[in-house]
C-alpha positions in Angstrom: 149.4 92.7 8.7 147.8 89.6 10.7 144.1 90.8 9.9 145.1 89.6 6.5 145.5 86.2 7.7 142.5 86.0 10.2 139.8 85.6 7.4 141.2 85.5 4.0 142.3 82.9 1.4 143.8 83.2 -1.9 142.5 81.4 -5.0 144.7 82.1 -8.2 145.8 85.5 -7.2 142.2 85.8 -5.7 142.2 86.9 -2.5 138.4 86.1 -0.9 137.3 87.0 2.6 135.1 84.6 4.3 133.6 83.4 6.8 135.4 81.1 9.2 132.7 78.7 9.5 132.2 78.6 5.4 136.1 77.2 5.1 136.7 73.4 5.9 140.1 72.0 5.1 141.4 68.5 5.7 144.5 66.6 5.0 143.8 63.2 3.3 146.4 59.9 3.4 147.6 58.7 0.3 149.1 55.1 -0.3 150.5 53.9 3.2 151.0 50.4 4.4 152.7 48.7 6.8 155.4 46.2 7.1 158.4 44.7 9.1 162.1 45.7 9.1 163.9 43.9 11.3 161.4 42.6 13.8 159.2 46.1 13.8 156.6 47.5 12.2 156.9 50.4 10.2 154.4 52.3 8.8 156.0 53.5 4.8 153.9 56.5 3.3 154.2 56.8 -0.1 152.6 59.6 -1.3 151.7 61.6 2.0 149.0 64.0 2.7 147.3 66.0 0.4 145.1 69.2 0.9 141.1 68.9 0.7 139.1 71.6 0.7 135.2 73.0 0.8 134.5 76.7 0.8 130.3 77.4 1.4 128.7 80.6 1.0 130.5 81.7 -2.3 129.0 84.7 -4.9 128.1 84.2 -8.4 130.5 87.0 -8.8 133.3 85.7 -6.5 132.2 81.8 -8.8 132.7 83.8 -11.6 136.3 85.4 -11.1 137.7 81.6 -10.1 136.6 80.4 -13.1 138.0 82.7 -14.8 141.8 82.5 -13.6 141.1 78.6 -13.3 139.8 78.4 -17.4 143.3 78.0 -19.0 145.3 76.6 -15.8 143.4 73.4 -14.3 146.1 73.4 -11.7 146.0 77.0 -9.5 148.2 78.3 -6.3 146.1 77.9 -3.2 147.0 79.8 -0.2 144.6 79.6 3.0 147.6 81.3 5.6 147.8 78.6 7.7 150.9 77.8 8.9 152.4 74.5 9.2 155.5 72.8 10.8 158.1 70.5 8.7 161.1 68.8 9.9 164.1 67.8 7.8 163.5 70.1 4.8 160.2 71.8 3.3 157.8 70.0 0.9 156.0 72.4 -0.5 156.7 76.2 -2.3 156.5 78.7 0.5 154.1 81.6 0.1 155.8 83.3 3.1 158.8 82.1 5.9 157.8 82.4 9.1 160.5 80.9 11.4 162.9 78.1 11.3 164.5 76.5 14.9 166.8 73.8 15.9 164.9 71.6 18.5 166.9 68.3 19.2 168.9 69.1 16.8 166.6 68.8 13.4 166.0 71.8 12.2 162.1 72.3 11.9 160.6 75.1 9.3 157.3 76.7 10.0 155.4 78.5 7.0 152.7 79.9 5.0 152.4 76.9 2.5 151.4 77.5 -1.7 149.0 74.5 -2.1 149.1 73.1 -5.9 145.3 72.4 -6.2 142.5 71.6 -8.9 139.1 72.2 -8.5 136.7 69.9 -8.3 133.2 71.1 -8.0 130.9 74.3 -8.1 127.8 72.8 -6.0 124.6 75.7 -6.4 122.9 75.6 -3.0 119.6 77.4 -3.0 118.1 78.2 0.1 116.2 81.5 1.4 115.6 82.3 -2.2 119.4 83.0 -2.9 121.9 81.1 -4.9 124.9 80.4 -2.7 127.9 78.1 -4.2 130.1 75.6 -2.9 133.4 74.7 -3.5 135.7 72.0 -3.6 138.8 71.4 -4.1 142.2 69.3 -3.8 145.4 69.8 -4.0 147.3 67.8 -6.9 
C-alpha cells in the first residue's frame, strides 16, 4: 500500500508514476497584510495558500490522456499523496484520513489532501532528440 504513495500522483483519475526529481510543488501566499489590534501586529491572510505545481519529463501519451479528462472540466482533482497537518478543522476535501490527535487541546487532522487545480501550461522541451513535456499547474 505505501509504494503507491512513494512515486505516484493522480491527475483527473490519472494516476502517473514519476520521477521524484520531475515533481516540484510549492505553496504560494495569497492577499496578506498586516496591521494593528490593540497595540500588535497581526498578520490577516485572506485567501491563504494555494498549490503550484511543475511536473517535467511527461509522454506525449501520458500529455495526451490529461488533456483528455481535462477537455470538458477546466477545474480537475489533483492528488500528489502528500500529507499535511491542519488545526481547528480541514480546508480541503480529503482524498484519504490518516490520523487526527488532540495536542494542547486543538484537535489537529493530518491527511491526504484532493487539490482543486487548473492547468496552466503544456511546455515541449526538446533535448537528446526527444520530445519531453512539462507541466504546470495551480490549484483554483
Amino acid at each position: 500500500m505505501t509504494e503507491a504513495y512513494l512515486q505516484n500522483i493522480k491527475i483527473a483519475d490519472l494516476t502517473l508514476t514519476l520521477n521524484p526529481e520531475s515533481y516540484t510543488h510549492q505553496f504560494k501566499k495569497y492577499g496578506s497584510y498586516k496591521r494593528t489590534i490593540s497595540g500588535g501586529i497581526v498578520d490577516v491572510d485572506v485567501n491563504g495558500k494555494r498549490l503550484v505545481i511543475e511536473i517535467d519529463g511527461l509522454a506525449q501519451s501520458q500529455v495526451e490522456a490529461i488533456k483528455k479528462r481535462a477537455a470538458l472540466n477546466k477545474i480537475i482533482d489533483f492528488v500528489d499523496y502528500i500529507p499535511i497537518a491542519e488545526k481547528g478543522s480541514q480546508s480541503r476535501i480529503v482524498y484519504e484520513d490518516i490520523n487526527n490527535e488532540t495536542i494542547d487541546s486543538e484537535i489537529i487532522y493530518l491527511y491526504i489532501p484532493t487539490y482543486k487545480i487548473i492547468i496552466m501550461d503544456f511546455v515541449p522541451v526538446y533535448s537528446n532528440n526527444i520530445v519531453s513535456y512539462k507541466l504546470t499547474g495551480e490549484e483554483t
